[in-house]
C-alpha positions as CSV (number, residue, x, y, z in Angstrom):
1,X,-68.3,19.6,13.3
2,X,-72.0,20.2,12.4
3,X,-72.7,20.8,16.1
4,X,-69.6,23.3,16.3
5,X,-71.2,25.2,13.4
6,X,-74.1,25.8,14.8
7,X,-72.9,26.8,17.9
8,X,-71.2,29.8,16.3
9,X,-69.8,31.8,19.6
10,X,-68.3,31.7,22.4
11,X,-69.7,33.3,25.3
12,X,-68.4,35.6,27.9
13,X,-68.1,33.1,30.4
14,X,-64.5,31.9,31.2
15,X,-65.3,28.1,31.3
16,X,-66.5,28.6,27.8
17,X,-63.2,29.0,26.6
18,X,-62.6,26.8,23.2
19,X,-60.6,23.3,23.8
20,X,-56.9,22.8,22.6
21,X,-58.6,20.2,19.7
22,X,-60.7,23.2,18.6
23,X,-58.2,25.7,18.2
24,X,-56.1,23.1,16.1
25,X,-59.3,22.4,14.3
26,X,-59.9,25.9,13.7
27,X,-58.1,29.1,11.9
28,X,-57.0,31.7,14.2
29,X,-57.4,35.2,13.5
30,X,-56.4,37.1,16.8
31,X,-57.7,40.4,18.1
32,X,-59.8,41.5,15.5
33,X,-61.6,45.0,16.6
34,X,-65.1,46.5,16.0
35,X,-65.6,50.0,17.1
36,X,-68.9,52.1,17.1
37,X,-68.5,55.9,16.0
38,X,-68.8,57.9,19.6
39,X,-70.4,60.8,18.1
40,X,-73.8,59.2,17.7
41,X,-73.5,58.4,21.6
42,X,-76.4,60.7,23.8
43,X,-75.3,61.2,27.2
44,X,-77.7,61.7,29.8
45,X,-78.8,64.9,30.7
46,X,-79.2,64.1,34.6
47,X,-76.6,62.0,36.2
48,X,-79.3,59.6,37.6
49,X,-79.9,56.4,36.5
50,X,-83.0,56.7,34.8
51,X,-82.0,60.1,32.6
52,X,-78.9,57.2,31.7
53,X,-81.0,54.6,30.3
54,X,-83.2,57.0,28.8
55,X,-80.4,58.5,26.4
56,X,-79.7,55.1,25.8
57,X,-83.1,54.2,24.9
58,X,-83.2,57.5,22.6
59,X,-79.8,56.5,21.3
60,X,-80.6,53.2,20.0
61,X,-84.3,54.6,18.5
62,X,-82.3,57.2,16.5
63,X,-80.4,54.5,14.9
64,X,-83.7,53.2,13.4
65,X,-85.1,56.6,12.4
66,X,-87.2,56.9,15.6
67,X,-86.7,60.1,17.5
68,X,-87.9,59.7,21.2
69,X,-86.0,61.6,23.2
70,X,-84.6,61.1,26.7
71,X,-87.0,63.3,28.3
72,X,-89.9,61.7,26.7
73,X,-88.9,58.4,28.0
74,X,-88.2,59.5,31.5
75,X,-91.7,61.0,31.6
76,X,-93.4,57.7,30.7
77,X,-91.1,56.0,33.5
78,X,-91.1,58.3,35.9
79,X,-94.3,60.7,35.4
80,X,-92.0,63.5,35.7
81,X,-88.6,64.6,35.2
82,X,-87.3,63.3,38.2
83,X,-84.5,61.2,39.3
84,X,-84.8,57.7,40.2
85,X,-82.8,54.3,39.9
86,X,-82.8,51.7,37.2
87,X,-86.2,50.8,36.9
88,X,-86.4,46.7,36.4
89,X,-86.2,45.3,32.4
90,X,-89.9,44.1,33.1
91,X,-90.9,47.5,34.2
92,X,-89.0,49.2,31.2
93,X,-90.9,46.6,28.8
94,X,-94.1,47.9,29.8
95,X,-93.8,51.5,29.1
96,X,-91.5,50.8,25.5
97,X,-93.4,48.3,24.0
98,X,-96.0,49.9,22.5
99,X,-97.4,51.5,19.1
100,X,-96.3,54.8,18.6
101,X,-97.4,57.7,16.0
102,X,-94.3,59.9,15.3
103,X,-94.0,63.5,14.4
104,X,-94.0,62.4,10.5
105,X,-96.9,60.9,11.3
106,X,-95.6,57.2,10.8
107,X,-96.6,54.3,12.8
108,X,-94.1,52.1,14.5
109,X,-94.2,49.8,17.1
110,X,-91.5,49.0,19.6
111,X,-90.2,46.4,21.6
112,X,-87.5,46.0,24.2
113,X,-84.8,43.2,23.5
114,X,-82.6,42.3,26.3
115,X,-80.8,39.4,28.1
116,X,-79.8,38.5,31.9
117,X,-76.6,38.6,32.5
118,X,-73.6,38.0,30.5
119,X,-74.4,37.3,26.2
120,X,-74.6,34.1,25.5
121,X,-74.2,35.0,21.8
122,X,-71.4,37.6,21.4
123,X,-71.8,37.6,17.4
124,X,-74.6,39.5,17.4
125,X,-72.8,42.1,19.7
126,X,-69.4,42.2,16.6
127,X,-72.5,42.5,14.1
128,X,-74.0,45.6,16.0
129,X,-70.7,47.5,16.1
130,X,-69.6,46.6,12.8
131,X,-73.2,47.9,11.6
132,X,-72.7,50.9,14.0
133,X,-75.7,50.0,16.0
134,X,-75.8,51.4,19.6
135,X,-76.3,48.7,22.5
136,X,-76.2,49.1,26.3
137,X,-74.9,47.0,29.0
138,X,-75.7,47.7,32.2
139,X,-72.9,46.4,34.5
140,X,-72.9,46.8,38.2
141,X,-75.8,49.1,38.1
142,X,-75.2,51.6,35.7
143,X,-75.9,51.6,31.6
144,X,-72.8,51.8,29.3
145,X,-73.1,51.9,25.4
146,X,-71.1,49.4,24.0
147,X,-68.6,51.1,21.9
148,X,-66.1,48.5,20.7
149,X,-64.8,45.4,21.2
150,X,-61.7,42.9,21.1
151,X,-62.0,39.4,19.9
152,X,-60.3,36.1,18.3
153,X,-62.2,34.8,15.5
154,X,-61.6,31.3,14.6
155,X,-62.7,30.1,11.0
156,X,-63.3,26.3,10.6
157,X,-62.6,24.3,7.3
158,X,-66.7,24.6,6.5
159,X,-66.9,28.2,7.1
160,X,-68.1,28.0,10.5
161,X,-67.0,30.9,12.9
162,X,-66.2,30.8,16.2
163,X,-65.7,34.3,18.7
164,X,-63.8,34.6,21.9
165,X,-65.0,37.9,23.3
166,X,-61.5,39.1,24.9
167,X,-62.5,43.0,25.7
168,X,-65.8,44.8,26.1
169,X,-65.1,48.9,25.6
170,X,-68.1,50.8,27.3
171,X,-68.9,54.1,26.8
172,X,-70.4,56.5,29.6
173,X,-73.7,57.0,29.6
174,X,-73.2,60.1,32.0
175,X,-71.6,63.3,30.5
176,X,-68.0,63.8,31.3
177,X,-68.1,60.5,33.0
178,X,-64.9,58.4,31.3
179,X,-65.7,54.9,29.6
180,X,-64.5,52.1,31.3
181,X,-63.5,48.1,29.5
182,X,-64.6,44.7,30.7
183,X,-61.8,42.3,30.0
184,X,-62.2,38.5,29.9
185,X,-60.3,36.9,32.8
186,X,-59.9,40.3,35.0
187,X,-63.3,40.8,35.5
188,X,-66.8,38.9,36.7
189,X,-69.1,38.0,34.0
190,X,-71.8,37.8,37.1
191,X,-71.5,41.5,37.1
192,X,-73.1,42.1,33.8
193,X,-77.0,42.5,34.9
194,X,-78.2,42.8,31.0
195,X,-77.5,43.5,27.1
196,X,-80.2,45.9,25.9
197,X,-81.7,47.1,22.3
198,X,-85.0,48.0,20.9
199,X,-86.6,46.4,17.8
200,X,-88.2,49.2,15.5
201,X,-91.3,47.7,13.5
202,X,-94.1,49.7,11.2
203,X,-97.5,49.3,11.9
């Protein structure tokens, strides 16, 4: 039980699915939703790739009181505004981590957070939405916000919590584009090329 607690999740993957002695174990609380208000959402405003991850990146900085905008960060990328693919995360990490004096005149500095492939740890993607923090997932090439999600929750005796990511809700990234879902046992967790967000810290 102590190992089950600190486990915690359950990831995307479908082999990761919780045994028949767990879920008799456990509490059951089925499709409980988080949702991320769409209004806060930037959309890019080039449909290219990079202009996409840019509004993404200035999405997630406005959350933390940081305002970069799209065209800023597509200027560090790209050394104009020009269109261009995904650049690589390690690529991205070079121009966004940094120390950065804003218009105010504060000092922050910022580094990229972000994970290959499918989350291993889906509660800190419930904890984002339910704190109406934006996130992006690029899947099959192109960045989505993350704007809600499906899940079952499973409460063990101690407290312990267990999530079973059952749908992902992404939002478009590209004006007038629609959102799409990734749902658990329909579609290929090998798909998902990263999770991204950006950690905010004064200097």
């Amino acid at each position: 039980m102590a190992l089950l607690f600190l486990l915690g999740v359950i990831s995307l993957q479908g082999g990761d699915k919780p045994s028949k002695k767990l879920r008799q174990d456990y509490q059951l609380k089925p499709d409980q939703t988080a949702e991320l208000k769409s209004a806060k959402l930037v959309t890019a405003k080039q449909s290219c790739e990079n202009w996409a991850l840019a509004a993404g990146l200035e999405t997630m900085l406005a959350d933390k009181g940081v305002a970069l905008d799209q065209s800023f960060w597509v200027m560090r990328l790209n050394y104009g505004e020009v269109c261009a693919d995904l650049p690589s995360m390690d690529a991205l990490a070079k121009v966004v981590d940094d120390e950065f004096v804003l218009d105010d005149g504060r000092h922050v500095r910022l580094e990229l957070q972000y994970t290959d492939g499918a989350p291993g740890r889906v509660d800190s993607i419930i904890a984002g939405l339910q704190q109406q923090q934006a996130a992006l997932m690029i899947w099959r090439g192109h960045p989505y916000y993350i704007s809600g999600v499906t899940y079952d929750e499973y409460i063990g005796r101690d407290g312990g919590r267990l999530f079973e990511i059952k749908e992902l809700r992404l939002a478009n990234t590209f004006a007038g584009k629609p959102g799409v879902a990734f749902e658990r046992g329909r579609d290929d967790a090998g798909e998902i090329q990263e999770i991204v967000t950006v950690s905010v810290n004064p200097t």
